[in-house]
C-alpha positions in Angstrom: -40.6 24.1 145.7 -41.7 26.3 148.4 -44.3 24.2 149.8 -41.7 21.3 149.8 -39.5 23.3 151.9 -42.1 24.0 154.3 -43.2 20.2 154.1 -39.4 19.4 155.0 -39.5 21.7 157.7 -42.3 20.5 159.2 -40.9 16.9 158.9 -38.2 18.4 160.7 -40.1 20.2 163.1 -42.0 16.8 164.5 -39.0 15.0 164.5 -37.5 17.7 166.8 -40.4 17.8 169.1 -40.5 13.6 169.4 -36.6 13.7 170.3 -37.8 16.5 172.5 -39.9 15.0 174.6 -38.0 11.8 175.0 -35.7 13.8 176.5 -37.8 15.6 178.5 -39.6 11.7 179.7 -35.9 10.6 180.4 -35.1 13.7 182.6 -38.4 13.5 184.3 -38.2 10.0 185.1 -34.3 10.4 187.1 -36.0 13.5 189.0 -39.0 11.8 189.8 -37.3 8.3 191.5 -37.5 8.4 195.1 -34.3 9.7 196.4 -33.5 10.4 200.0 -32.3 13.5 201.6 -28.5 13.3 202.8 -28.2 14.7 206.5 -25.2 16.3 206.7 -25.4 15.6 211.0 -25.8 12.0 210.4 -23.5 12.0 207.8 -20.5 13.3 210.1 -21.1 11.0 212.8 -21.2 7.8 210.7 -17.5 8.8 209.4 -16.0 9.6 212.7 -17.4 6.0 213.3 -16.2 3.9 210.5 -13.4 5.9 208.9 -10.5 3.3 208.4 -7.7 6.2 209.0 -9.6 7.3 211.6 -9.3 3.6 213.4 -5.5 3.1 212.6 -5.2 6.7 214.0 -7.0 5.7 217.3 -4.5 2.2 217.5 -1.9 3.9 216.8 -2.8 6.0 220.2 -3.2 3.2 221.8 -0.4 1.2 221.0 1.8 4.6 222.1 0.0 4.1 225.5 0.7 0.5 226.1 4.7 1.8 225.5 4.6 3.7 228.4 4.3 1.0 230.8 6.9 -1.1 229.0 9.9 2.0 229.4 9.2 2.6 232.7 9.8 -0.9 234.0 12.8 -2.7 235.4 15.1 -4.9 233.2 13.7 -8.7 233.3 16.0 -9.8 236.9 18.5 -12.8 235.5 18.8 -16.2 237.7 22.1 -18.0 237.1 23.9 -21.0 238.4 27.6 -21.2 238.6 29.5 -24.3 238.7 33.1 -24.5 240.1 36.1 -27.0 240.4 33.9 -30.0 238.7 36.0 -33.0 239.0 36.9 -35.5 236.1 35.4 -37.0 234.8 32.0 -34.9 234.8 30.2 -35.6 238.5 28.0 -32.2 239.1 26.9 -33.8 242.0 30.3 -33.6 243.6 31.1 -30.5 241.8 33.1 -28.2 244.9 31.4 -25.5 244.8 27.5 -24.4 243.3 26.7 -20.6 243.0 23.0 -20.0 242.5 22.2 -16.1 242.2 19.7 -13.7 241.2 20.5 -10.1 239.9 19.0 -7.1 238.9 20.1 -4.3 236.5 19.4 -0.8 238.3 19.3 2.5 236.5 20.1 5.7 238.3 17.8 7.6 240.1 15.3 9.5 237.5 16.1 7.5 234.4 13.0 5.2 234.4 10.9 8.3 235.0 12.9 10.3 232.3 12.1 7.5 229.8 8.1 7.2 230.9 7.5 10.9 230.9 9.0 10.8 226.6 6.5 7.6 226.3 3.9 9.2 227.8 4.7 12.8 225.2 4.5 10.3 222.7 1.4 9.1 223.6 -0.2 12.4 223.9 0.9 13.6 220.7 -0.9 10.3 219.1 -3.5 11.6 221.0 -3.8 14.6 219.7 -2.9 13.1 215.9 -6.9 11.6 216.4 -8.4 14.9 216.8 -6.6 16.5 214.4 -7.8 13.3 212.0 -11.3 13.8 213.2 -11.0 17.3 211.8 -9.8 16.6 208.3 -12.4 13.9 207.6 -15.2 16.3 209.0 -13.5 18.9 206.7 -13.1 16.6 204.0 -17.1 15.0 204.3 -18.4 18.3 204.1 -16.3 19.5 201.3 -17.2 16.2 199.4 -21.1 16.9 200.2 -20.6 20.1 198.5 -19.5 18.7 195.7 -21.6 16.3 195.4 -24.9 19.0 195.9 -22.8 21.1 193.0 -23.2 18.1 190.5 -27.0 17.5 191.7 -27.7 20.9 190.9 -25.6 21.3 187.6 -27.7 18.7 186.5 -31.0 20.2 187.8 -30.0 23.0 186.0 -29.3 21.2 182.9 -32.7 19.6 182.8 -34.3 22.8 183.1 -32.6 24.6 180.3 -33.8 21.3 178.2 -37.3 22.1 178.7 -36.4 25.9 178.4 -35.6 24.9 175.1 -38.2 22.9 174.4 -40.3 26.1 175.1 -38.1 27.6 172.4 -38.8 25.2 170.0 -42.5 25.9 170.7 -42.1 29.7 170.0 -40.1 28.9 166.9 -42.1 26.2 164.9 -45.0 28.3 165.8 -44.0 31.0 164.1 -42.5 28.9 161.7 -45.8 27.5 160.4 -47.8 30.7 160.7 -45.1 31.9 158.4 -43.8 34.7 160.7 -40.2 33.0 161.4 -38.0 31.2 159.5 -36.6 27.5 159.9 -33.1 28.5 160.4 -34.2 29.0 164.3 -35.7 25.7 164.5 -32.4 24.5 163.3 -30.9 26.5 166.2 -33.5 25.0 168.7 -32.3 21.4 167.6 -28.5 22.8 167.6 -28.6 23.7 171.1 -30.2 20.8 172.4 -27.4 18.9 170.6 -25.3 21.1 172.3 -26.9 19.9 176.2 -27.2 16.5 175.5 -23.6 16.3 174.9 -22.7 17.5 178.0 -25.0 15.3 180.0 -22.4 12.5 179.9 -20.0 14.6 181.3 -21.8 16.0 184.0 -23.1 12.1 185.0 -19.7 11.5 185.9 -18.5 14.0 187.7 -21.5 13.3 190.1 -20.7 9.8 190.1 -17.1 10.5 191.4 -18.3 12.7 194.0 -21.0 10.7 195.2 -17.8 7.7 195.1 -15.6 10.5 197.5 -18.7 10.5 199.6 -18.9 6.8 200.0 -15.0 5.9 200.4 -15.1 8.6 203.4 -17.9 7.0 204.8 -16.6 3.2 204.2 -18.9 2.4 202.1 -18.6 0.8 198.4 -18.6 3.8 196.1 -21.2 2.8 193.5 -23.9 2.3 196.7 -26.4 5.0 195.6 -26.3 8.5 197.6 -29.4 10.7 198.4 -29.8 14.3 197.7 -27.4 17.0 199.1 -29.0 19.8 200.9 -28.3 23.7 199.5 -25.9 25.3 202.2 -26.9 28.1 204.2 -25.1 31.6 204.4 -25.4 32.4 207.7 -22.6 35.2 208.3 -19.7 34.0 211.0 -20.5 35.8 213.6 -16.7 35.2 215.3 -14.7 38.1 215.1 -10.8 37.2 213.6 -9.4 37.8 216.8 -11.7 35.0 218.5 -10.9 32.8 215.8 -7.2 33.6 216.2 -7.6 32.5 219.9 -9.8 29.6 219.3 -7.4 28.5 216.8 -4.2 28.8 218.9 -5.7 27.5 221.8 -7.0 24.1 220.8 -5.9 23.3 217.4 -5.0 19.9 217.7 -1.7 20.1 215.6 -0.2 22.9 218.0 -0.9 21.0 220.9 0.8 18.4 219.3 3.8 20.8 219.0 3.7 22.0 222.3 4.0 18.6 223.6 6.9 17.6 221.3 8.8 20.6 223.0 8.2 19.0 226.3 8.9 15.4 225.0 12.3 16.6 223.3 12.8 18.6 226.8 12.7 15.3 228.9 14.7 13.8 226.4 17.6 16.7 226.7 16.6 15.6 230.5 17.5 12.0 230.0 20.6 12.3 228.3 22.1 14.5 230.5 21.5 11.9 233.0 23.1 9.6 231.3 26.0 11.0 233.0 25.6 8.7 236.3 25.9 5.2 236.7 23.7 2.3 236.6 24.2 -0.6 238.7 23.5 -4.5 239.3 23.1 -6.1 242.5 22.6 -9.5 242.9 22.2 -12.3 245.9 23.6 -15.7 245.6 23.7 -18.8 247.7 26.6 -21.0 247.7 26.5 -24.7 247.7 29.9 -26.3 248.8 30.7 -29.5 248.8 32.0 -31.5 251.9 31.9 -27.8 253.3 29.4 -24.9 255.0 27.3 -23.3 252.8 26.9 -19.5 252.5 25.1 -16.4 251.3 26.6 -13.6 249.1 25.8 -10.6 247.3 27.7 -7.9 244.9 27.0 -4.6 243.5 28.2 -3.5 240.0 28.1 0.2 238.8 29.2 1.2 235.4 31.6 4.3 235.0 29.8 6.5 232.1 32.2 9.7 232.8 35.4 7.5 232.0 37.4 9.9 229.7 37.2 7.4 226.7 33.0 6.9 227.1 32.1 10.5 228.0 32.0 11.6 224.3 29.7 10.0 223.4 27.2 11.4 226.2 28.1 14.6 225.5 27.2 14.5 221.9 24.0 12.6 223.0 23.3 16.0 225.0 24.2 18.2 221.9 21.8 15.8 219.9 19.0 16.4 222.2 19.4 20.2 222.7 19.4 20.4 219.1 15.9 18.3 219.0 14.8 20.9 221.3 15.4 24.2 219.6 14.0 22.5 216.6 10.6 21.4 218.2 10.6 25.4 219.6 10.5 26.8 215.9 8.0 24.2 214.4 6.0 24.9 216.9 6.8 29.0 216.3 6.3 28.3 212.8 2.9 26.6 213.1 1.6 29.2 215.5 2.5 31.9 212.6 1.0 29.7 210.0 -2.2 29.1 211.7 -2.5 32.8 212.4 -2.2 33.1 208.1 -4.7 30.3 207.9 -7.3 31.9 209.4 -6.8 35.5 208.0 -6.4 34.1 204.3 -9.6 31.1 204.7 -11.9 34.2 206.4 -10.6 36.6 203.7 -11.5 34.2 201.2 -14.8 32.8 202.5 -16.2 36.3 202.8 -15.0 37.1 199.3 -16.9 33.9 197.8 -19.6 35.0 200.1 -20.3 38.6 198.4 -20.2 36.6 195.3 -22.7 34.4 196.2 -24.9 37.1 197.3 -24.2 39.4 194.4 -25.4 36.8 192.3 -28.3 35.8 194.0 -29.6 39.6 194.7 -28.3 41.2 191.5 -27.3 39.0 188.3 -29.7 36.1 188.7 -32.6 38.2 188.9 -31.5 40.4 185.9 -30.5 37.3 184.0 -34.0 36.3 184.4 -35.5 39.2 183.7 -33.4 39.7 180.5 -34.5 36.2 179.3 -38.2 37.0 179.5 -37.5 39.9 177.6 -35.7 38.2 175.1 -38.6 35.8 174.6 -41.4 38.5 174.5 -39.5 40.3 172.3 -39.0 36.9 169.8 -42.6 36.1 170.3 -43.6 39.5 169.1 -41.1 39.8 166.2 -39.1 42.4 168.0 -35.8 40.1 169.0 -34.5 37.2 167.0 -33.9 33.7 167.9 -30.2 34.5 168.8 -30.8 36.9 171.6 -33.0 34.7 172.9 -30.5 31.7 173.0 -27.8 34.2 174.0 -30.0 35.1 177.3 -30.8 32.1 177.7 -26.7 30.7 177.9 -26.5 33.6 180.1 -28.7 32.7 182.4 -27.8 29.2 182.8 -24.2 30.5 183.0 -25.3 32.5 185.9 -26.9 29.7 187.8 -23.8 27.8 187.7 -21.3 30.4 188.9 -23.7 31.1 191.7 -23.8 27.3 192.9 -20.1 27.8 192.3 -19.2 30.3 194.3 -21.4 28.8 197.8 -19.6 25.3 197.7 -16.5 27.4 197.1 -17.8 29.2 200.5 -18.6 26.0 202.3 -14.6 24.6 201.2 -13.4 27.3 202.7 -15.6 27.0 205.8 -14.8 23.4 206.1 -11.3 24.5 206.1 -11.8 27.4 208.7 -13.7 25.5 211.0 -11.1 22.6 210.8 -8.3 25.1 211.9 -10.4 26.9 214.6 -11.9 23.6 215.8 -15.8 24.5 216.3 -18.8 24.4 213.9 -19.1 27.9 212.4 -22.2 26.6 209.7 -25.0 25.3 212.3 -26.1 23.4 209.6 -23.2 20.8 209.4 
């Protein structure tokens, strides 16, 4: 009976190291297909060149410029001809009198101006809506890069805790058959592996997805294949807060835009209290008489806005705009204050996922690793068992994962820091 149980383990043993290494084959053959390096450079100027929201963005700009032209021009001037004491039955030709004229519609003084200068706002802030846009998707790219490199690695990492384990499983059925361990921790071996293999699926498609937010960014058809994502540097930001609180407030994009809706509801408050004077139309006309001299004439009309039963309604027009006004002051106060919180909480937090990072890489990875070789000297030897050794070796793949973790958390929140101050803080990207 004993020797069948060993037979069996064995059986079980060579079954474990086939499955094994058709893993291992598989995992070796997706690492080893040619795969090119992503560049994150390259990568930022092909989607500030085919980005769909970033071309309706730039037509939207320029359809606010083209509206300029068309509120600062005249109405279209109106011909008309004028027929008068037509005799019966219908004869224009001996018609008394024909009135041919041609008038124009005037607006006071300032008005046109008034109306181009709120156009031309307009435009500006569409203008600004681009650069703003140009910031999110470079903010957005780099966080989907991240990601992406996150996935690549978890699954590196994966892979290599396979043929840790395969190691294991060496150790084990080694001692197994020279009768120093037992065939429980080959049963663990093939546990664990159970254990990874399930979680391969899972991890496949969470890379897929952020390889497809890498490619729908970039215009491109998210199952086309994407290279390898570069590991980020941790260079430190060498911008004090209060440069990035001036950099911030002096060209975010989204402030100017603010700024320049306080001037556009400013010219407005300006137009409607010129509404206030009268427009006029003058027009020239030549008179055709019949069996008589023929003439020239001319008239000027002016419309009475400041009649007691019409000025209501401009008065409210200049509460309405005043009102516009103080709103576009505190959205822009607001966003000024916000901004200021923006780059105090995204350093605050960068720095904090930054002393993870580094904590990690300095202190627990290396101690990790050192209590994993300890664990498998000490199993080798017969002074640990199999569970510490799988324990430290959960730990350490753990480890490895929080680390990755914690620098794309770092480069979000420098994606999102640069994206409010408006320059590269990473010199990689």
């Amino acid at each position: 009976m004993r020797w069948h149980g060993r037979l069996h383990g064995l059986t079980v043993a060579i079954v474990f190291v086939i499955f094994l290494s058709g893993t291992q084959s598989k995992a070796q053959d997706a690492d080893s297909a040619p795969r090119d390096r992503l560049v994150l450079p390259e990568l930022i100027q092909e989607v500030l060149a085919r980005n769909p929201e970033l071309t309706a963005t730039r037509k939207q700009w320029e359809a606010a410029t083209n509206r300029i032209a068309q509120v600062r021009s005249l109405d279209d001037p109106i011909l008309s001809l004028q027929l008068w004491n037509v005799p019966q039955p219908f004869n224009v030709a001996r018609t008394e009198n024909h009135i041919f004229g041609l008038s124009q519609n005037l607006p006071f003084p300032g008005k046109l101006g008034l109306k181009g200068e709120v156009a031309s706002r307009s435009a500006d802030m569409t203008e600004q809506a681009i650069h703003a846009k140009e910031r999110e998707l470079v903010a957005r790219l780099k966080q989907a890069y991240y990601d992406l490199f996150l996935m690549q690695k978890t699954i590196q990492i994966h892979h290599e805790q396979v043929e840790l384990l395969r190691q294991f499983f060496e150790i084990a059925n080694a001692k197994f058959r020279a009768g120093k361990g037992g065939q429980a921790d080959v049963l663990k071996a093939q546990v664990e592996l159970s254990l990874l293999q399930q979680q391969l699926p899972v991890l496949e498609q969470r890379r897929k997805t952020a390889a497809a937010m890498l490619n729908t960014l970039l215009d491109r058809d998210p199952s086309s294949p994407v290279g390898l994502a570069q590991e980020p540097s941790q260079l430190p930001i060498e911008k004090p807060l209060d440069d990035l609180h001036s950099l911030a407030l002096n060209d975010r994009p989204e402030l100017k835009a603010a700024e320049l809706d306080v001037q556009r509801s400013e010219q407005s408050r300006a137009l409607a209290q010129r509404q206030y004077y009268p427009d006029f139309n003058v027009a020239v006309q030549r008179f055709q008489n019949y069996q008589a001299n023929d003439g020239f004439g001319a008239y000027v009309a002016m419309s009475i806005p400041f009649a007691f039963w019409t000025k209501p309604k401009y008065d409210a027009g200049v509460q309405e705009a005043a009102a516009a006004v103080s709103v576009a002051q505190a959205q822009q106060h607001t966003l000024e204050n916000l901004t200021r919180f923006q780059v105090n909480d995204l350093l605050a937090r960068l720095q904090a996922a930054d002393q993870v990072a580094t904590l990690y890489r300095t202190t627990i990875l290396p101690q990790a690793e050192q209590s994993l070789e300890s664990a498998r000297v000490g199993y080798r030897v017969g002074k640990g068992s199999f569970l510490d050794l799988i324990d430290a070796q959960r730990a350490w793949r753990g480890f490895q994962h929080e680390y990755f973790k914690a620098i794309v958390d770092r480069q979000h929140r420098l994606a999102e820091l640069e994206q409010v101050v408006g320059i590269t803080l990473d010199r990689q990207g």
